[in-house]
C-alpha positions as YAML, in Angstrom:
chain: A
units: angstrom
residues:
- id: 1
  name: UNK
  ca: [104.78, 73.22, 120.54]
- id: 2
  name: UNK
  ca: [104.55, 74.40, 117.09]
- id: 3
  name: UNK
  ca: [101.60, 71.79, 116.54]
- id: 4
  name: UNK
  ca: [99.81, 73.87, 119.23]
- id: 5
  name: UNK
  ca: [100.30, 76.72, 117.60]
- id: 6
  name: UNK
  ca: [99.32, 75.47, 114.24]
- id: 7
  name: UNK
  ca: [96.09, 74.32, 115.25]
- id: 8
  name: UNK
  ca: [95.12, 77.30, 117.13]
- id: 9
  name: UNK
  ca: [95.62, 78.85, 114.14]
- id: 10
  name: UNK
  ca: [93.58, 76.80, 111.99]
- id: 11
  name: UNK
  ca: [90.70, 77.10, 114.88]
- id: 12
  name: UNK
  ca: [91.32, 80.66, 114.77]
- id: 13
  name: UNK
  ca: [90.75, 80.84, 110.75]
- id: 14
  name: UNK
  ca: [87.77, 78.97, 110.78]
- id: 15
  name: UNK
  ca: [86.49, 80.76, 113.41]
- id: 16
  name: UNK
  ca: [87.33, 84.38, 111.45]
- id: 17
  name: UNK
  ca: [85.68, 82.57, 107.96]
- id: 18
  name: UNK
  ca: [82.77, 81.14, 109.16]
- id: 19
  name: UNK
  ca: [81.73, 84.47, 110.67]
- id: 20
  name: UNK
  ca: [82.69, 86.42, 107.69]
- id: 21
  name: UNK
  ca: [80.41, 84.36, 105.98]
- id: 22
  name: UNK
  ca: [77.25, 84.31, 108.46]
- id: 23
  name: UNK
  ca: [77.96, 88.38, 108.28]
- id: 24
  name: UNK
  ca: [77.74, 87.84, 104.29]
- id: 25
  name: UNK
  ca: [74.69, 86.15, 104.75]
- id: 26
  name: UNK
  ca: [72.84, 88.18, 107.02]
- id: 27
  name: UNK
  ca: [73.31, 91.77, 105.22]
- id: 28
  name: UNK
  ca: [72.49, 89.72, 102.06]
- id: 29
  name: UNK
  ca: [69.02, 88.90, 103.98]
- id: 30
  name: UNK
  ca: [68.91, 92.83, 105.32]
- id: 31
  name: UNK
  ca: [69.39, 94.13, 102.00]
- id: 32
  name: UNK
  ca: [72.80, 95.62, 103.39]
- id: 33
  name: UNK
  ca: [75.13, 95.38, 100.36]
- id: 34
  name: UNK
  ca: [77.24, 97.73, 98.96]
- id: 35
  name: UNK
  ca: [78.04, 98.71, 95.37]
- id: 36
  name: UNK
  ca: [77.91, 96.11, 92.84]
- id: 37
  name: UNK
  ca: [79.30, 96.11, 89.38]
- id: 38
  name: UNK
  ca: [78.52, 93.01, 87.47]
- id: 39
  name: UNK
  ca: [77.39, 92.41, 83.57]
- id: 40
  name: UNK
  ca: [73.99, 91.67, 82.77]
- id: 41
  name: UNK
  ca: [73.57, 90.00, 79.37]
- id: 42
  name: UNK
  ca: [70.86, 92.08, 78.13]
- id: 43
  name: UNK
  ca: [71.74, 95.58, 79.22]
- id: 44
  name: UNK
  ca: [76.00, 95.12, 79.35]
- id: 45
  name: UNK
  ca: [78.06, 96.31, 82.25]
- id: 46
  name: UNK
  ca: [76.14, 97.94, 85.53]
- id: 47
  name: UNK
  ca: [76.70, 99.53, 88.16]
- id: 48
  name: UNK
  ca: [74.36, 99.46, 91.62]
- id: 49
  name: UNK
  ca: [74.50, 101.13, 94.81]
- id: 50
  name: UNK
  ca: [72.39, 101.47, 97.90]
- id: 51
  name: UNK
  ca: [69.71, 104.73, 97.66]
- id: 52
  name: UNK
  ca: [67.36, 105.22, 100.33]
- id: 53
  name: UNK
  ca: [65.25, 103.30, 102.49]
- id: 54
  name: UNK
  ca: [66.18, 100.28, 101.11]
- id: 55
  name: UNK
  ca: [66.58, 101.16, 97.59]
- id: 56
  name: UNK
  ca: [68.76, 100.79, 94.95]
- id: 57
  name: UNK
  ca: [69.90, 102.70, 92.05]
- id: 58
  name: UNK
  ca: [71.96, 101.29, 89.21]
- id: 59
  name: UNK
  ca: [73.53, 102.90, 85.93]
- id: 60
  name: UNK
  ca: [74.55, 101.14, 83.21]
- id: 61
  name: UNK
  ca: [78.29, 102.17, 83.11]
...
């Protein structure tokens, strides 16, 4: 019994990851991402966010 439930677990996670990832993917491919804070190199630490249609406006922070 508890092997059962250990694999329908496991099916259950990789179910749950590989769609969190194909979800990941396709806003990536919309343009759909939130804010972003990351460091460039060149200009330091930035900020981004969605603007409209399809923009985006970053700051450096």
């Amino acid at each position: 019994m508890a092997a059962v439930i250990i694999i329908a677990i496991a099916i259950y996670a990789a179910f749950h990851l590989g769609h969190s990832h194909a979800n990941y993917r396709h806003g990536r491919a919309r343009g759909h991402r939130g804010v972003n804070l990351y460091w460039s190199s060149v200009r330091g630490p930035w900020i981004s966010v969605p603007g409209p249609f399809g923009t985006r406006i970053g700051r450096r922070l």
